[in-house]
gemmi code that builds the backbone of each chain (N, CA, C; Angstrom):
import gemmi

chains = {
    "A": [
        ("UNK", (-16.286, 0.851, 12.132), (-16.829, -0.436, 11.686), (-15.726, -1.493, 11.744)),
        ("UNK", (-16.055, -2.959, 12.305), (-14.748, -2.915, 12.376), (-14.956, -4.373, 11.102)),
        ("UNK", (-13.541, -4.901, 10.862), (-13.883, -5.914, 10.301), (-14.530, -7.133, 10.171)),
        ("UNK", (-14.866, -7.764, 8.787), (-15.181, -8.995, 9.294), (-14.727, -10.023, 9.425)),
        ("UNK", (-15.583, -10.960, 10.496), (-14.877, -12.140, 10.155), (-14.143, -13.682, 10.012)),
        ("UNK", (-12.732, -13.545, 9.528), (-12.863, -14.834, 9.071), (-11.997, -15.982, 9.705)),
        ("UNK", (-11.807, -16.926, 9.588), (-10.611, -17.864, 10.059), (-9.195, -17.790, 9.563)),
        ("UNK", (-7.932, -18.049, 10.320), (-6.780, -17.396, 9.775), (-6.436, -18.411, 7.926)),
        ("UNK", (-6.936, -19.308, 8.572), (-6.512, -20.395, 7.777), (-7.246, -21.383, 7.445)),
        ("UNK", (-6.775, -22.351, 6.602), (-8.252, -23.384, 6.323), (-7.535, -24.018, 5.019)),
        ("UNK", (-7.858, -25.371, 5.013), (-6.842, -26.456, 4.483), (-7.740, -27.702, 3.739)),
        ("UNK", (-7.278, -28.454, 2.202), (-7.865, -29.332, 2.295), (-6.510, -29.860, 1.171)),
        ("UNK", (-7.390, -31.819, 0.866), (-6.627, -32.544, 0.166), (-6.844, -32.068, -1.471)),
        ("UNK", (-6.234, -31.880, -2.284), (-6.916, -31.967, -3.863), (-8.395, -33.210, -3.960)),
        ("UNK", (-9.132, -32.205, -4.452), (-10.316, -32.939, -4.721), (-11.161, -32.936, -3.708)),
        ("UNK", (-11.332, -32.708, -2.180), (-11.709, -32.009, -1.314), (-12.794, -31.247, -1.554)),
        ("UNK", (-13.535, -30.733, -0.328), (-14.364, -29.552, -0.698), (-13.903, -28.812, 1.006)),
        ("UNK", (-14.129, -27.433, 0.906), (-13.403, -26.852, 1.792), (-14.340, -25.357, 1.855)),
        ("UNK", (-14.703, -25.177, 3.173), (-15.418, -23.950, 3.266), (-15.443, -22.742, 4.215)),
        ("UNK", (-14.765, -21.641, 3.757), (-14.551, -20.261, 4.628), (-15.757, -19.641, 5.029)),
        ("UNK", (-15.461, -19.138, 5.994), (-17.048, -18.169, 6.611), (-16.462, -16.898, 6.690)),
        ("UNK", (-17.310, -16.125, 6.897), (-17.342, -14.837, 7.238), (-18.632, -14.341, 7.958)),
        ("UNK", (-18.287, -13.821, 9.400), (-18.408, -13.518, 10.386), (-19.338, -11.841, 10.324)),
        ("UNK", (-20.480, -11.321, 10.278), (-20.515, -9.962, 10.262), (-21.425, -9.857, 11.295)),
        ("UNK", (-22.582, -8.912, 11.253), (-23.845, -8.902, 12.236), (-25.057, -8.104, 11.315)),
        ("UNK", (-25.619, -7.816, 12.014), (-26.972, -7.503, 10.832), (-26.954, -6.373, 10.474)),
        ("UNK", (-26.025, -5.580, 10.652), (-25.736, -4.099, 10.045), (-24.829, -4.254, 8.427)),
        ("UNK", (-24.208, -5.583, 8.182), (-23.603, -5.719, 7.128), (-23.656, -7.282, 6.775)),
        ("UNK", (-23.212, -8.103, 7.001), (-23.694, -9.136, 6.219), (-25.038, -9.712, 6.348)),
        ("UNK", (-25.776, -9.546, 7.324), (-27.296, -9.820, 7.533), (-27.307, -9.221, 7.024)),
        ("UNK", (-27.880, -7.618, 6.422), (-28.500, -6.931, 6.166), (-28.845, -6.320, 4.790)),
        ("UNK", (-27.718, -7.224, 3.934), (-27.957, -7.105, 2.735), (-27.132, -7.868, 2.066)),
        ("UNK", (-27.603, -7.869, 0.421), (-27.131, -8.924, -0.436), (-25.279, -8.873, -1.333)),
        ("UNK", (-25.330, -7.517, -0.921), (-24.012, -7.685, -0.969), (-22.619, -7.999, -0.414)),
        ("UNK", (-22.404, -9.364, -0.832), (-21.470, -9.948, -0.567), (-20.824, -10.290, -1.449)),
        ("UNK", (-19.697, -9.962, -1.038), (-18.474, -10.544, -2.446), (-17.033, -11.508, -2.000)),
        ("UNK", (-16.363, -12.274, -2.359), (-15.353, -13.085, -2.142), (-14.172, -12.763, -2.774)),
        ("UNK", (-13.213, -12.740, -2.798), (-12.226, -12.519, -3.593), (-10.926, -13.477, -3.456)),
        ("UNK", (-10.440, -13.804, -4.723), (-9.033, -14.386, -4.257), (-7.787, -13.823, -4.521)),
        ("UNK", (-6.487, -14.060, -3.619), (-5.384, -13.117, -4.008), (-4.266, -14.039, -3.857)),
        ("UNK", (-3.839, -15.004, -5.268), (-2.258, -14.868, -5.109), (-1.329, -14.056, -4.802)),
        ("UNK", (-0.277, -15.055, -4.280), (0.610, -13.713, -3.784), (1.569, -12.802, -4.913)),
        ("UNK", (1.731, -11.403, -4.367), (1.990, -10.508, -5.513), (1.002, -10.217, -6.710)),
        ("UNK", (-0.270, -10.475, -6.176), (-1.231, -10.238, -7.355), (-2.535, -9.474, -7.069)),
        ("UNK", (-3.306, -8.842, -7.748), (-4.129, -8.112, -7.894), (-5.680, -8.947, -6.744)),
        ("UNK", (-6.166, -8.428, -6.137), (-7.255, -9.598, -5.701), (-8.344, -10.087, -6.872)),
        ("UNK", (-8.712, -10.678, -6.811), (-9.696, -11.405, -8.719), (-11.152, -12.097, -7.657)),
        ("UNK", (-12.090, -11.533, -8.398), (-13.648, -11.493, -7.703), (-14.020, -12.647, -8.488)),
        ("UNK", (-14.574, -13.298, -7.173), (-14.584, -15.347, -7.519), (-16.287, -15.482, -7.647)),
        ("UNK", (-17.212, -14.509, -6.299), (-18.002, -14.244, -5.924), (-18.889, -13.168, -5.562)),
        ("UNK", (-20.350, -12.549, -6.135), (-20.594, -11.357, -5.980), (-22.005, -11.575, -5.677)),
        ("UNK", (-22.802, -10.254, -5.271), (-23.917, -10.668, -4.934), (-24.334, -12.243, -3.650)),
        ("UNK", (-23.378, -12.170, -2.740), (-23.569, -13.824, -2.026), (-23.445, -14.944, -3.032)),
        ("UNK", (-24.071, -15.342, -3.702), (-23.872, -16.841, -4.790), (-23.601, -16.643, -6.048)),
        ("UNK", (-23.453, -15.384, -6.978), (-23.084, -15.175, -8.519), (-21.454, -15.277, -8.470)),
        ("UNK", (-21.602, -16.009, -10.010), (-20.376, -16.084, -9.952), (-20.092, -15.337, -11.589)),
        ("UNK", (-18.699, -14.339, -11.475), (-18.253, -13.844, -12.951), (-18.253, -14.612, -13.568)),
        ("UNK", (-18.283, -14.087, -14.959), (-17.816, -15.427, -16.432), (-16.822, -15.614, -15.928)),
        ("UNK", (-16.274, -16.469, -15.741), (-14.276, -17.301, -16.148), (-13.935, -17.941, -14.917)),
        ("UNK", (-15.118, -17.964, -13.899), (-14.807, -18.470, -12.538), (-15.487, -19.727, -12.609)),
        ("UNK", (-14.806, -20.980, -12.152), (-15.332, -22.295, -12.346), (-16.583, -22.318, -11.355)),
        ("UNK", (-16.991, -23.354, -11.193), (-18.600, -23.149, -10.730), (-18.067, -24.598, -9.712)),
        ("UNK", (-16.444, -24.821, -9.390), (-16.548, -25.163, -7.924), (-16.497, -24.476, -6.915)),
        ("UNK", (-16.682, -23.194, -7.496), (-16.589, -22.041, -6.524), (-18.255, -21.676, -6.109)),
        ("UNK", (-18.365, -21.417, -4.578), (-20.174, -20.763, -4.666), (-19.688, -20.558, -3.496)),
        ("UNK", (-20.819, -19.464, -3.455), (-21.061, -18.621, -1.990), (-22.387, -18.843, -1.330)),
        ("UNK", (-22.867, -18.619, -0.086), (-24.057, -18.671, 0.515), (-24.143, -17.749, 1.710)),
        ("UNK", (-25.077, -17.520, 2.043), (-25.237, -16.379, 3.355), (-26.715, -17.373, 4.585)),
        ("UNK", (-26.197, -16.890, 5.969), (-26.909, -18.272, 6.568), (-27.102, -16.657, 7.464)),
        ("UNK", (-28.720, -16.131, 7.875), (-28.086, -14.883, 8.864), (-26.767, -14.057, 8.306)),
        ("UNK", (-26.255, -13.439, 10.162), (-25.012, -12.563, 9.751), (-23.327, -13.176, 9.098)),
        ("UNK", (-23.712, -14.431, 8.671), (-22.442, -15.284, 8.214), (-22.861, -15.963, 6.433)),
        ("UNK", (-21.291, -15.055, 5.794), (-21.574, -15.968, 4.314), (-20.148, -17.114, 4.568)),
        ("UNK", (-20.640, -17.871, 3.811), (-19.887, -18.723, 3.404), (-19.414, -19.074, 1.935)),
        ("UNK", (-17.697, -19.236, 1.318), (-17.678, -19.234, 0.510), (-16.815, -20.744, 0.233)),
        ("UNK", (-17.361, -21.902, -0.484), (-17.081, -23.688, -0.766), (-16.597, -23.210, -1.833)),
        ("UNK", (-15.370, -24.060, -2.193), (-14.645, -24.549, -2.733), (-14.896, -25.833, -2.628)),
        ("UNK", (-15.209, -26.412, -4.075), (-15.532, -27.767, -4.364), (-14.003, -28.813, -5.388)),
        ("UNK", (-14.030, -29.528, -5.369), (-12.697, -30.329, -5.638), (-11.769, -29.110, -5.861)),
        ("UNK", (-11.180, -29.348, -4.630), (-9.766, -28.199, -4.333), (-8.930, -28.625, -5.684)),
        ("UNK", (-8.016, -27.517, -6.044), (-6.776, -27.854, -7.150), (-5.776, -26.907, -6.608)),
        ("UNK", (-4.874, -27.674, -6.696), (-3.235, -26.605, -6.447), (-3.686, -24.972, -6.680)),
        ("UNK", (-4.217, -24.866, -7.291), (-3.661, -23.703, -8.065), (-5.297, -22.403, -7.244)),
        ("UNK", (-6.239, -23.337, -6.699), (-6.828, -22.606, -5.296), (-6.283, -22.247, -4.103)),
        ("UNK", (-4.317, -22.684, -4.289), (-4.019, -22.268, -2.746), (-3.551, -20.331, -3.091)),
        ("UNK", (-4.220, -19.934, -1.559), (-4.426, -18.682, -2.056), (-5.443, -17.762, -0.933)),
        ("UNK", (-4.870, -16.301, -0.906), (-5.710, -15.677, 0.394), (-7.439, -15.467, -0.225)),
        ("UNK", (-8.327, -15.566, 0.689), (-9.404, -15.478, 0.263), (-10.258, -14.114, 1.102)),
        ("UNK", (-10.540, -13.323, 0.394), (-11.143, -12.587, 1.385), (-12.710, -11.884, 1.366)),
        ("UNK", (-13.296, -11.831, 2.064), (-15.068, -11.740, 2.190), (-15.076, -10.148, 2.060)),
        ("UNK", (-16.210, -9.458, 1.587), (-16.343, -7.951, 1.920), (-17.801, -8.271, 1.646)),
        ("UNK", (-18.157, -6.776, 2.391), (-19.847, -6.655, 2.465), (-19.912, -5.553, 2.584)),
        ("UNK", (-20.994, -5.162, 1.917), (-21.861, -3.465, 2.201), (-22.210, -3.547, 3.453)),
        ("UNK", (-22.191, -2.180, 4.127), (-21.852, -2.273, 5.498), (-23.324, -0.995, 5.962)),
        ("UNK", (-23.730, -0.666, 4.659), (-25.036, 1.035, 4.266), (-23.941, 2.070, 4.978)),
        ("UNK", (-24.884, 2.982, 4.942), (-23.969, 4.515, 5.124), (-23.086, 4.450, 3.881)),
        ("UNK", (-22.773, 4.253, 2.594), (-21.879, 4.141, 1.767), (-20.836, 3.444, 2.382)),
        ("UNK", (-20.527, 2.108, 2.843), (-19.734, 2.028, 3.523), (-19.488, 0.153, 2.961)),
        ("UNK", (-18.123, -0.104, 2.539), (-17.863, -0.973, 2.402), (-16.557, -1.835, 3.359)),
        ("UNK", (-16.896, -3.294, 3.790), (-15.751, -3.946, 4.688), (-15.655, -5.115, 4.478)),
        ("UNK", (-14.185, -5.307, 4.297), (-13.487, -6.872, 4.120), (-13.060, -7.603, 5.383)),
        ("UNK", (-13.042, -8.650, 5.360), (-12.747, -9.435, 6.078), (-11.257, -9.404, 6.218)),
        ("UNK", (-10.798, -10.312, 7.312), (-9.386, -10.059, 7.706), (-8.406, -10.889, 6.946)),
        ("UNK", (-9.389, -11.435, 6.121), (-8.583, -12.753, 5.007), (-8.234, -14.366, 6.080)),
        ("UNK", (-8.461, -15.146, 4.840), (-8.238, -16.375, 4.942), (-6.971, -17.261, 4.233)),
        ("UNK", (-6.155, -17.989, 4.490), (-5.047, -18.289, 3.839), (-5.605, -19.763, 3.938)),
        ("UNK", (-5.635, -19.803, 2.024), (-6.297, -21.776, 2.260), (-4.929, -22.288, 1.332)),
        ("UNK", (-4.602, -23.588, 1.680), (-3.507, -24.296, 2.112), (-4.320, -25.825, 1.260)),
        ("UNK", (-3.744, -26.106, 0.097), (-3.820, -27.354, -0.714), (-2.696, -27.845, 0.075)),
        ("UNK", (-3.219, -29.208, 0.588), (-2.099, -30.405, 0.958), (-1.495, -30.931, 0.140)),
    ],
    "B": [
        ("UNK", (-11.735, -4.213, -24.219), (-10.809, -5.219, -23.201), (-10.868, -4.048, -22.073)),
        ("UNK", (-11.685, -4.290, -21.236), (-11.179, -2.940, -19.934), (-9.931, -3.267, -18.867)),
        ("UNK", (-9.342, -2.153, -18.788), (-8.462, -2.295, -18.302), (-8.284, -1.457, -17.287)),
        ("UNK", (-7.312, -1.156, -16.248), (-7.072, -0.121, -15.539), (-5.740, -0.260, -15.503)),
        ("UNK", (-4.632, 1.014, -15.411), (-3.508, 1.059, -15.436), (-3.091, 1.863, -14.773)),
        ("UNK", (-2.230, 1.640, -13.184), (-2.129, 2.174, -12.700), (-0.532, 2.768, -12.662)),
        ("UNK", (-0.163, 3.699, -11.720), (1.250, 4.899, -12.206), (2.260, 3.733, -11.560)),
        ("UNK", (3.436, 4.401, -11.636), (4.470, 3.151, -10.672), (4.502, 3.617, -9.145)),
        ("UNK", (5.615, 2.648, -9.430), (5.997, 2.664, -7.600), (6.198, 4.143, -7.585)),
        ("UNK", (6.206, 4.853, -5.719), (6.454, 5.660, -5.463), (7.188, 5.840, -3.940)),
        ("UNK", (7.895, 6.701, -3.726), (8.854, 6.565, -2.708), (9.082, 7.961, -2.405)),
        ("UNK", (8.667, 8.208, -0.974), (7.763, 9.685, -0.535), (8.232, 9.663, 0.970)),
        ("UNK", (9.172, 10.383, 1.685), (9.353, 11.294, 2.830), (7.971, 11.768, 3.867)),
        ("UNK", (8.224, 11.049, 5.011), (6.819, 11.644, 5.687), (6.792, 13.539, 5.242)),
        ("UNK", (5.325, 13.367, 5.483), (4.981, 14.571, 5.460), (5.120, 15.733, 3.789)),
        ("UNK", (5.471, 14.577, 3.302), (5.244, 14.804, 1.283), (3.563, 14.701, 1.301)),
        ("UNK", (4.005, 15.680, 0.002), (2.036, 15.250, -0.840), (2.637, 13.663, -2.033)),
        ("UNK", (1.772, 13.787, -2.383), (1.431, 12.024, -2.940), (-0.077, 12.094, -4.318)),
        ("UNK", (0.403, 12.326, -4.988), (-1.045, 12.284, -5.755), (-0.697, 10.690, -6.546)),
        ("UNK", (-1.556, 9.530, -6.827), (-1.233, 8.038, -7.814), (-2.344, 8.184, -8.685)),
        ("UNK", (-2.496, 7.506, -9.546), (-3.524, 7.757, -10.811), (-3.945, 6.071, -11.489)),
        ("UNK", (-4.678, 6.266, -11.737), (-5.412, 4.943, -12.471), (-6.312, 4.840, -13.808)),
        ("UNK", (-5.549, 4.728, -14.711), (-6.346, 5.115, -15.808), (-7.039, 3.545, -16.784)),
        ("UNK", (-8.244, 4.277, -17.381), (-9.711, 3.171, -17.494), (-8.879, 3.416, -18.930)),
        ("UNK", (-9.658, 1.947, -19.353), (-9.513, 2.152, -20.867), (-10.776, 0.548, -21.143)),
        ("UNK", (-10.905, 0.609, -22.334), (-11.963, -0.246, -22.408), (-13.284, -0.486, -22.262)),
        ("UNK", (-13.808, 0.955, -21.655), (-15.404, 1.127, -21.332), (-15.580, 2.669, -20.987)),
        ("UNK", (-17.100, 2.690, -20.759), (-17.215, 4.148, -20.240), (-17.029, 4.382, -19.140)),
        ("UNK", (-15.922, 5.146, -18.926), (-15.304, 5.618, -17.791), (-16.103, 6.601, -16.981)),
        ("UNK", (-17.023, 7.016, -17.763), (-18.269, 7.802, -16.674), (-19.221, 7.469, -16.231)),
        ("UNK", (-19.645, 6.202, -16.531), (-21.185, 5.638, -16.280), (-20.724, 4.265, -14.918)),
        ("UNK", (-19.026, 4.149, -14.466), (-18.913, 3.234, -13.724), (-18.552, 3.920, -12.414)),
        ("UNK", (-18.365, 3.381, -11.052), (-17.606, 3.715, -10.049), (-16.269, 3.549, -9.931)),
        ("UNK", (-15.446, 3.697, -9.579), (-14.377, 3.730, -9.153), (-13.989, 3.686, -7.863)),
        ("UNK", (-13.441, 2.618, -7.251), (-13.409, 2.199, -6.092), (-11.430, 2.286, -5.818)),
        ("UNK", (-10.695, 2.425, -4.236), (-9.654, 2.292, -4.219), (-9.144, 1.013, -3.252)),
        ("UNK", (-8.698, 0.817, -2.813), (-8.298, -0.191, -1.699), (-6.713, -0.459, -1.305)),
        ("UNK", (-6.474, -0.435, 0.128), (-5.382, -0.351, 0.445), (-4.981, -1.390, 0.922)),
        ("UNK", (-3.568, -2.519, 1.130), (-3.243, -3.305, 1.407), (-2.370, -3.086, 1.769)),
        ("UNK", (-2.104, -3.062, 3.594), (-0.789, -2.788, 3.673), (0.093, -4.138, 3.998)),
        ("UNK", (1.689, -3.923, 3.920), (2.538, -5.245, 3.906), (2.049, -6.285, 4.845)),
        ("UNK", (1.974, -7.650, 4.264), (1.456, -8.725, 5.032), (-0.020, -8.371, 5.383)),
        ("UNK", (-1.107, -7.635, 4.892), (-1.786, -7.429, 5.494), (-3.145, -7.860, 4.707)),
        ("UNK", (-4.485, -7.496, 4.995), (-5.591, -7.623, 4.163), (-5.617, -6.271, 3.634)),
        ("UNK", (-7.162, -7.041, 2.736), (-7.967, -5.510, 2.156), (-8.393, -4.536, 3.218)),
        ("UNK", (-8.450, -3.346, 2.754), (-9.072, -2.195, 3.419), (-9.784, -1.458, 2.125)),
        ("UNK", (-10.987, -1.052, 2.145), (-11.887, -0.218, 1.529), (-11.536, 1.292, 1.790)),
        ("UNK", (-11.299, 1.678, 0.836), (-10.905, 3.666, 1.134), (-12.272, 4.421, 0.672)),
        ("UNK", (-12.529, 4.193, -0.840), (-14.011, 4.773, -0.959), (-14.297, 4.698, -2.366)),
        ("UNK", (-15.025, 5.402, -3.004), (-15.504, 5.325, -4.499), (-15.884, 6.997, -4.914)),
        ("UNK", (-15.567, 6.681, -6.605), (-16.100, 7.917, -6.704), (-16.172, 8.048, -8.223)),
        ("UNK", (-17.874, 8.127, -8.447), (-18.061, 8.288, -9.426), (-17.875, 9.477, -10.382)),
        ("UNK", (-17.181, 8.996, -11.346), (-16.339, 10.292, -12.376), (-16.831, 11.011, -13.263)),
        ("UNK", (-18.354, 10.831, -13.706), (-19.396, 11.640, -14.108), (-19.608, 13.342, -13.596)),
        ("UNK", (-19.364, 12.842, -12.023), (-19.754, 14.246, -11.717), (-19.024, 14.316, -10.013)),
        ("UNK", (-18.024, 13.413, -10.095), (-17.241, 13.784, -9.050), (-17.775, 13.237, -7.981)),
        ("UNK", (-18.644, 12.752, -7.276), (-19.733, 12.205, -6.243), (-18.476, 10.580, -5.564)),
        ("UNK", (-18.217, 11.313, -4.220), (-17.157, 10.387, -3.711), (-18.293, 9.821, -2.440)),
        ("UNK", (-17.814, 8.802, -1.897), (-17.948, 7.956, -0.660), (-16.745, 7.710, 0.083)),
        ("UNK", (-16.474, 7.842, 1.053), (-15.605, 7.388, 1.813), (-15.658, 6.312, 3.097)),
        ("UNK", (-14.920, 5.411, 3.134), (-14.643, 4.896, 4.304), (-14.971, 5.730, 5.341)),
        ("UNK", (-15.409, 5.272, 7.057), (-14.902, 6.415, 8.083), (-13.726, 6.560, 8.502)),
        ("UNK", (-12.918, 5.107, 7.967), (-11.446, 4.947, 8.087), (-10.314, 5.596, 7.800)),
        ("UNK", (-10.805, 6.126, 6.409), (-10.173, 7.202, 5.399), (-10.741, 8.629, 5.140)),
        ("UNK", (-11.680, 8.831, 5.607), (-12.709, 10.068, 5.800), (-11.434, 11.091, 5.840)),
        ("UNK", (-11.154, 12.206, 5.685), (-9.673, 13.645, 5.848), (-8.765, 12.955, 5.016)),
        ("UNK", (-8.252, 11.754, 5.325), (-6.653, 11.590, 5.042), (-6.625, 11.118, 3.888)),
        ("UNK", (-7.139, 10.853, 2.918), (-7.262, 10.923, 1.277), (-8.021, 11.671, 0.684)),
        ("UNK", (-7.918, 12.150, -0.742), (-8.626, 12.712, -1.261), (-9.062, 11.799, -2.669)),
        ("UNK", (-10.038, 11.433, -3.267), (-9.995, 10.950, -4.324), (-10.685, 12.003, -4.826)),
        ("UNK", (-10.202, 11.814, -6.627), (-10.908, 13.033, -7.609), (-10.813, 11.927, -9.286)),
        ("UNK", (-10.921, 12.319, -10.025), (-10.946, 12.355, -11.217), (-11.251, 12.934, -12.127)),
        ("UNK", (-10.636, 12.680, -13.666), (-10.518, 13.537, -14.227), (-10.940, 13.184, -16.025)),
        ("UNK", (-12.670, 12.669, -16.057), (-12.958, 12.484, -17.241), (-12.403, 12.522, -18.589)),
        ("UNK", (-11.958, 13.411, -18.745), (-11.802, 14.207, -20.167), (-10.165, 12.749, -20.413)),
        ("UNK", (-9.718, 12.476, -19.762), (-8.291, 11.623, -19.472), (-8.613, 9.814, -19.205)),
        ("UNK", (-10.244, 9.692, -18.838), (-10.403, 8.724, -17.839), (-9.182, 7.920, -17.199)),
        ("UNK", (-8.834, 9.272, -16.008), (-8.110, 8.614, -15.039), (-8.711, 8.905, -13.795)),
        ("UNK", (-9.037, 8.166, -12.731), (-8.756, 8.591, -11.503), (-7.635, 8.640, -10.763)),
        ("UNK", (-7.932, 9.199, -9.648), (-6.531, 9.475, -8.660), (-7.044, 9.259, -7.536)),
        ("UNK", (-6.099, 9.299, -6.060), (-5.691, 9.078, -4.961), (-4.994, 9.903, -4.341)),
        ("UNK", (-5.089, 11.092, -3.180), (-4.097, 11.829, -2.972), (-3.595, 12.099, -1.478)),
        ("UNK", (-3.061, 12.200, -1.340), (-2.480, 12.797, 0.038), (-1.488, 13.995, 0.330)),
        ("UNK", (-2.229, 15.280, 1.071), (-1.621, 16.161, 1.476), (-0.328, 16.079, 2.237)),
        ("UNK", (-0.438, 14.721, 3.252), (1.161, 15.039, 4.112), (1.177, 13.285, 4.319)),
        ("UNK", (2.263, 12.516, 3.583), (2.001, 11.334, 4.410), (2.872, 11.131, 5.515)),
        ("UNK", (2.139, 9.775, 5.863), (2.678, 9.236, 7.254), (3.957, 7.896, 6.607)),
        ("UNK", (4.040, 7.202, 7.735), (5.059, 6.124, 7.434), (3.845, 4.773, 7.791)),
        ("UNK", (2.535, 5.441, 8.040), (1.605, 4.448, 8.275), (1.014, 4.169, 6.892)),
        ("UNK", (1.028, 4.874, 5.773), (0.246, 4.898, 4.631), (1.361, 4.331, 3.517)),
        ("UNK", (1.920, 3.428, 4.085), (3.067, 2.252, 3.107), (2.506, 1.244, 2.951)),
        ("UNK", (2.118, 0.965, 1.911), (0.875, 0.051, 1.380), (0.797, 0.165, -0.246)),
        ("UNK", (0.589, -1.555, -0.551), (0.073, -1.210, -2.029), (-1.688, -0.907, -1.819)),
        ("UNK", (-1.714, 0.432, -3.038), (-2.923, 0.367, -3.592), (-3.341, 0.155, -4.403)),
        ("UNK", (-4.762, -0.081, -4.872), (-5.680, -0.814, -6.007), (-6.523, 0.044, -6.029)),
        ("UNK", (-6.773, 0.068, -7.403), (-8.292, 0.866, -8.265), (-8.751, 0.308, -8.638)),
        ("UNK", (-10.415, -0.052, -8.595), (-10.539, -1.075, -8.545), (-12.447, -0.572, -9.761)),
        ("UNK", (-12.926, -1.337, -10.333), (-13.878, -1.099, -11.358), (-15.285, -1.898, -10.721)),
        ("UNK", (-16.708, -1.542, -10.514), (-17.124, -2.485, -10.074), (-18.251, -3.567, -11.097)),
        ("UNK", (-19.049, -4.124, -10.973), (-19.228, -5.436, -11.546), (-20.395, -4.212, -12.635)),
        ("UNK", (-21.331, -3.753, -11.933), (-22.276, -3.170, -12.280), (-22.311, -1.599, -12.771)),
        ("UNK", (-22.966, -0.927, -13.916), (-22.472, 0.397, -13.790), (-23.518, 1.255, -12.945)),
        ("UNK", (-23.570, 2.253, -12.883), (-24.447, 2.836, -11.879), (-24.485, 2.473, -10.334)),
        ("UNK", (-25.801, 2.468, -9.679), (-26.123, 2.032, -8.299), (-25.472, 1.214, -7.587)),
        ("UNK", (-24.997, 0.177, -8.089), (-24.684, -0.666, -7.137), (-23.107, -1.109, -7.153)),
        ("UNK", (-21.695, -0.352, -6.577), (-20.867, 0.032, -6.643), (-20.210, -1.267, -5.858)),
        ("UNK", (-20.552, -1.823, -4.653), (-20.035, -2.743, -4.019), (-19.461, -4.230, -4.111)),
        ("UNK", (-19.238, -4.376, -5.808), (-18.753, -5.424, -5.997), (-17.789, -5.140, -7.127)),
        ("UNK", (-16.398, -5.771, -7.194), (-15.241, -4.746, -8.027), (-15.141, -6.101, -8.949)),
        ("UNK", (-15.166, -6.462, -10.134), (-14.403, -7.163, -11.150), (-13.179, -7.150, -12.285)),
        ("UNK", (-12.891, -5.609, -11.875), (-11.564, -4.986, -12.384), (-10.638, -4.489, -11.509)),
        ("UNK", (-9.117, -5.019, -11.318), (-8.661, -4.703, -10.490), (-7.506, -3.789, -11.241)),
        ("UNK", (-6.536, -2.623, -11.219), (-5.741, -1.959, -11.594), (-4.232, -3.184, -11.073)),
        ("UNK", (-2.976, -2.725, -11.640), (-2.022, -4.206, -10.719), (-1.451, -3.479, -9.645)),
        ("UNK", (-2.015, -2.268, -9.147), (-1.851, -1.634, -7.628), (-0.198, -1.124, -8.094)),
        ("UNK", (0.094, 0.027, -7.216), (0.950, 0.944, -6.828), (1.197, 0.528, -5.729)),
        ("UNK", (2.502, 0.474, -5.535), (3.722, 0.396, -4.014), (4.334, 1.689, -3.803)),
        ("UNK", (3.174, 2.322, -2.611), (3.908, 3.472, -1.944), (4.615, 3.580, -1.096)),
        ("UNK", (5.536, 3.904, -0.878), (6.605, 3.531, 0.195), (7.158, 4.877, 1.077)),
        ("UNK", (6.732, 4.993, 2.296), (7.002, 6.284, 3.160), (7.852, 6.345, 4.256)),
        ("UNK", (9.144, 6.594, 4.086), (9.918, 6.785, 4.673), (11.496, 7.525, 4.784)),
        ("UNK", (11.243, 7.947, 6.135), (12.317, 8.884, 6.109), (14.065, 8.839, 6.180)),
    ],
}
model = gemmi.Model(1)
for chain_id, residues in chains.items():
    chain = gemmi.Chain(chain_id)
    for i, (resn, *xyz) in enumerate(residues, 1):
        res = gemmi.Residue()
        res.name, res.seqid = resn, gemmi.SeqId(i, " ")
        for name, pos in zip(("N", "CA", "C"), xyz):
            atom = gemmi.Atom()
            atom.name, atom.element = name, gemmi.Element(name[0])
            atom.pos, atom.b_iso = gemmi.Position(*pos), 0.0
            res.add_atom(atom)
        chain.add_residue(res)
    model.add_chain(chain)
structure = gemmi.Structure()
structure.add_model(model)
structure.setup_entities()
């Protein structure tokens, strides 16, 4: 299976809105609702921003949302802040018990 | 407060065994999945597999299918991670990882362990 996926990189001004995709086909991100986002400072644990395509955990601001269009989700970031610069990465149920992340995204506050 | 706490660094000779551990605290450690994930240097996520600690019932990657073993061990709520012989390819931090939901639906993690740095070389 191979990965999914995403753009290396992706950039905005503070206050910005800024939006990563992820790339699958209908065996895994078409094909079902699980989709999840994650973010990973560096040296840090990855922290789940996004689950289910558009839910978001308690403690995650709600400029964060996800969407799924077909075999591509997308995850907006709404008024960027410093502290969103940071790798972002997509995963999806893939069936067969089988889970896959994306190749990560590195987003870049100007 | 759930938590996961994982063992320290480790520093392993190709062709060593390797067992790392991740221990739950804060919830029922039998009614959730347990998921692992590998990151190697500079690199992304990779999915290894899950395995629910009730009754032992693993999934694997096809990626990781032979070359790990995951198990756990209720009575402790810890899981583990193991390897019979490593490589100098399996130098990577790993993560244990908890998922959002308990039961069925395993594919979304909201607990992350702060990952183990295994380091293989000769």
């Amino acid at each position: 299976q191979s990965a999914l996926t995403q753009p290396p990189s992706a950039s905005g001004s503070p206050g910005q809105s800024v939006t990563i995709s992820c790339t699958g086909t209908s065996s895994d991100v078409g094909g079902y609702k699980y989709v999840s986002w994650y973010q990973q400072h560096p040296g840090k644990a990855p922290r789940l921003m996004i689950f289910e395509v558009n839910k978001r955990p308690s403690g995650v601001p709600d400029r964060f949302s996800g969407s799924k269009s077909g075999n591509t989700a997308s995850l907006t970031v709404s008024g960027l802040q410093a502290e969103d610069e940071a790798d972002y990465y997509c995963s999806s149920y893939a069936g067969s018990n089988n889970l896959i992340f994306g190749g990560g995204t590195k987003l870049t506050v100007l | 407060e759930v938590q996961l706490v994982q063992s320290g660094a480790e520093v392993k000779k190709p062709g060593e065994s390797l067992k790392i551990s991740c221990k739950a605290s804060g919830y029922s450690f039998t009614t959730y999945w347990i998921g692992w994930v590998r990151q190697m240097p500079g690199k992304g996520l990779e999915w290894i597999g899950i395995i629910f600690p009730d009754d032992s019932d693993t999934k694997y990657s096809p990626s990781f299918q032979g070359q790990v073993t995951l198990s756990a061990d209720k009575s402790i709520s810890t899981a583990y991670l193991q390897w019979s012989s490593l490589k100098a390819s399996d130098t990577a931090m790993y993560y244990c990882a908890r998922p959002v939901f308990s039961g069925g639906n395993p594919w979304h993690f909201d607990y992350w362990g702060q990952g183990i740095l295994v380091t293989v070389s000769s």
